[in-house]
Backbone as CSV, one residue per row, in Angstrom:
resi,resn,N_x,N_y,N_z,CA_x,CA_y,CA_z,C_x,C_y,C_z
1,UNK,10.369,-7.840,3.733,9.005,-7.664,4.194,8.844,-8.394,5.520
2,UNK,8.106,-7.987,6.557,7.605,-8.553,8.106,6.690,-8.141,8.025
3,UNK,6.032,-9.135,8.690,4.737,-9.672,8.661,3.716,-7.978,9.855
4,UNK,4.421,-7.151,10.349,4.328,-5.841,10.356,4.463,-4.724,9.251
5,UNK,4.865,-5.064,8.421,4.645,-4.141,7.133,3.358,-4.320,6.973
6,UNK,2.371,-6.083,6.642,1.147,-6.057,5.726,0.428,-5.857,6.549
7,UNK,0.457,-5.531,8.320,-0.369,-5.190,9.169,-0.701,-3.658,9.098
8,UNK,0.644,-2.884,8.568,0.857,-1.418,8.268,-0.125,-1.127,7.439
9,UNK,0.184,-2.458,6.048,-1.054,-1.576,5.225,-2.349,-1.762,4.995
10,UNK,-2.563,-2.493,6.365,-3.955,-2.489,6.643,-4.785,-2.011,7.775
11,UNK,-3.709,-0.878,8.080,-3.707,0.167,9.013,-3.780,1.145,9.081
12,UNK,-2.494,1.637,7.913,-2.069,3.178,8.096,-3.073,3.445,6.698
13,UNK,-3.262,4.731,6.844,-3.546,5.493,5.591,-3.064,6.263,4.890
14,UNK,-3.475,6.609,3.664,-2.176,8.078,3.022,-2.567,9.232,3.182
15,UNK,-1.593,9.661,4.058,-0.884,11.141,4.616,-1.101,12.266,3.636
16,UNK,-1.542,11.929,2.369,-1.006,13.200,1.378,-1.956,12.603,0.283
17,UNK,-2.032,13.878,-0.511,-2.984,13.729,-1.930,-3.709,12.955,-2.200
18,UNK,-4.236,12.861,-3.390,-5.345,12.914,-3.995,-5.913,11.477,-2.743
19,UNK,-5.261,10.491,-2.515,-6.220,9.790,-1.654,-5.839,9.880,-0.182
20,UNK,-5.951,11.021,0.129,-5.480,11.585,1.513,-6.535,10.614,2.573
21,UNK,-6.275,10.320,3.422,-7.427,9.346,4.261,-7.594,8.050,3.865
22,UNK,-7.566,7.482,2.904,-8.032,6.008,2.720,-6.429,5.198,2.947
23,UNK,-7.228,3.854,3.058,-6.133,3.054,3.960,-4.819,2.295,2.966
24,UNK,-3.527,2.446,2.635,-3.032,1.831,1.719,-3.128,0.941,0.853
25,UNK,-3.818,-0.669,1.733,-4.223,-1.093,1.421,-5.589,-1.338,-0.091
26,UNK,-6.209,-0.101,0.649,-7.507,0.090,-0.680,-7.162,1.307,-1.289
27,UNK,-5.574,1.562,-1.909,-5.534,2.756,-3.082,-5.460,1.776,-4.432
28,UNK,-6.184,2.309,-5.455,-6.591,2.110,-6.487,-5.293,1.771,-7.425
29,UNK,-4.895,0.798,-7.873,-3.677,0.021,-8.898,-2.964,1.139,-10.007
30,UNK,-3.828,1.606,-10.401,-3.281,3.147,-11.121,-2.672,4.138,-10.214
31,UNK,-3.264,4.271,-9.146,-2.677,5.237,-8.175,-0.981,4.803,-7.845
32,UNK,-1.051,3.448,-7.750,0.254,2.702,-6.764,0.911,2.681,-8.679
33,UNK,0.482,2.349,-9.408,1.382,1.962,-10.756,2.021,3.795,-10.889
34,UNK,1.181,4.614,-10.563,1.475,6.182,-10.965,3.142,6.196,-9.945
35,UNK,3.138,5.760,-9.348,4.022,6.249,-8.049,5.158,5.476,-8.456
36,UNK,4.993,3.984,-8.630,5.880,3.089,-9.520,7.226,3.969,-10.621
37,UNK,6.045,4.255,-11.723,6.722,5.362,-12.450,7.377,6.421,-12.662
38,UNK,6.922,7.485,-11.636,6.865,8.409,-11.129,8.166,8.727,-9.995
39,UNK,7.842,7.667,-9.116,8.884,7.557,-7.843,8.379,7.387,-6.685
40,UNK,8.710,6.428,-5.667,7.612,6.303,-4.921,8.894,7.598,-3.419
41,UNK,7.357,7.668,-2.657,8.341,9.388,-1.308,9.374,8.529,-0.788
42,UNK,10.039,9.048,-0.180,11.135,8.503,1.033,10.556,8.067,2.144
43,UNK,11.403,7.131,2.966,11.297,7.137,4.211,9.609,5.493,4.277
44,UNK,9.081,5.402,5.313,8.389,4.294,5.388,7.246,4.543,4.670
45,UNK,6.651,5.349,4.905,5.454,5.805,3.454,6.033,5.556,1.945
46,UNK,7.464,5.588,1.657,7.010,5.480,0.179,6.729,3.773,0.284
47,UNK,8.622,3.035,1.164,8.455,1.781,1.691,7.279,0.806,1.540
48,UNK,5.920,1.264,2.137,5.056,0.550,2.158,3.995,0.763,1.000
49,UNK,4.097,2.019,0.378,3.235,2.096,-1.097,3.841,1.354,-2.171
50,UNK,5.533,1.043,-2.175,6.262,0.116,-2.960,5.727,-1.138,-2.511
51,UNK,5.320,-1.591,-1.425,5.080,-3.199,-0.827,3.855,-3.288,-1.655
52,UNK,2.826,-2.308,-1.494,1.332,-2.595,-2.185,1.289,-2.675,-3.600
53,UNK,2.295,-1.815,-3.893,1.763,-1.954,-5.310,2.813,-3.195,-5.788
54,UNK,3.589,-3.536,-5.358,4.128,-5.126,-5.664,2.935,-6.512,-5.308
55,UNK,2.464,-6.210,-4.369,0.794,-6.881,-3.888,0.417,-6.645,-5.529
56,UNK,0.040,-5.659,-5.611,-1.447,-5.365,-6.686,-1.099,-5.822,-7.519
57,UNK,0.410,-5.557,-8.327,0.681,-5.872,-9.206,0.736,-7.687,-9.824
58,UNK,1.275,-8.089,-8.471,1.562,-9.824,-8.874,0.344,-10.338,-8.686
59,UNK,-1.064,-9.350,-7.911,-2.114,-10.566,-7.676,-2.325,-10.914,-6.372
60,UNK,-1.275,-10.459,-5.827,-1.206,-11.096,-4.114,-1.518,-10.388,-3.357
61,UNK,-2.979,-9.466,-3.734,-3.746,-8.646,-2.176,-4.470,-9.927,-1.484
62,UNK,-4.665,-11.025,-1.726,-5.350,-11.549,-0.968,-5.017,-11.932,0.043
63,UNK,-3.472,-11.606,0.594,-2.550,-12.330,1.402,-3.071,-11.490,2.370
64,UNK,-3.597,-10.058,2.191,-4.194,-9.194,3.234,-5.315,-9.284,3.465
65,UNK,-6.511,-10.164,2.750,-7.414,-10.373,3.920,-7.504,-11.287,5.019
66,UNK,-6.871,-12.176,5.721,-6.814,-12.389,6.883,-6.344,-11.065,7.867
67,UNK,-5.702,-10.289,7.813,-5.104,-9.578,8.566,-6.741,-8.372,8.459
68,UNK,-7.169,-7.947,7.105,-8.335,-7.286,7.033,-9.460,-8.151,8.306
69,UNK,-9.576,-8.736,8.197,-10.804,-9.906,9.114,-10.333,-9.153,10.905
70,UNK,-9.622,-8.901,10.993,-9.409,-8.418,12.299,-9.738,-7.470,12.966
């Protein structure tokens, strides 16, 4: 992880389905646990939906609001 990944996911948004537009950061713990299970895509999009939902999961979104404050 670099400290440009947690800037990513409080940047980029998802490209595709059901939460097409909203920002990685704020997809819903079921959404990121679904993908977990499931399989997360290739390439830096899945990359950074694996980073969040390791966030969501341990507890540690808060590490992204300083970077949110910006």
């Amino acid at each position: 992880m670099q400290a440009e990944d947690l800037i990513a996911l409080t940047t980029r948004a998802m490209p595709f389905g059901k939460h097409k537009g909203t920002l990685i950061c704020e997809l819903p713990g079921n959404y990121l646990n679904w993908f977990a299970r499931e399989g997360f895509p290739p390439g830096e999009i899945g990359r950074l939906l694996q980073l969040m939902q390791e966030l969501d999961h341990n507890g540690l979104t808060y590490l992204l609001d300083p970077i949110r404050k910006r």
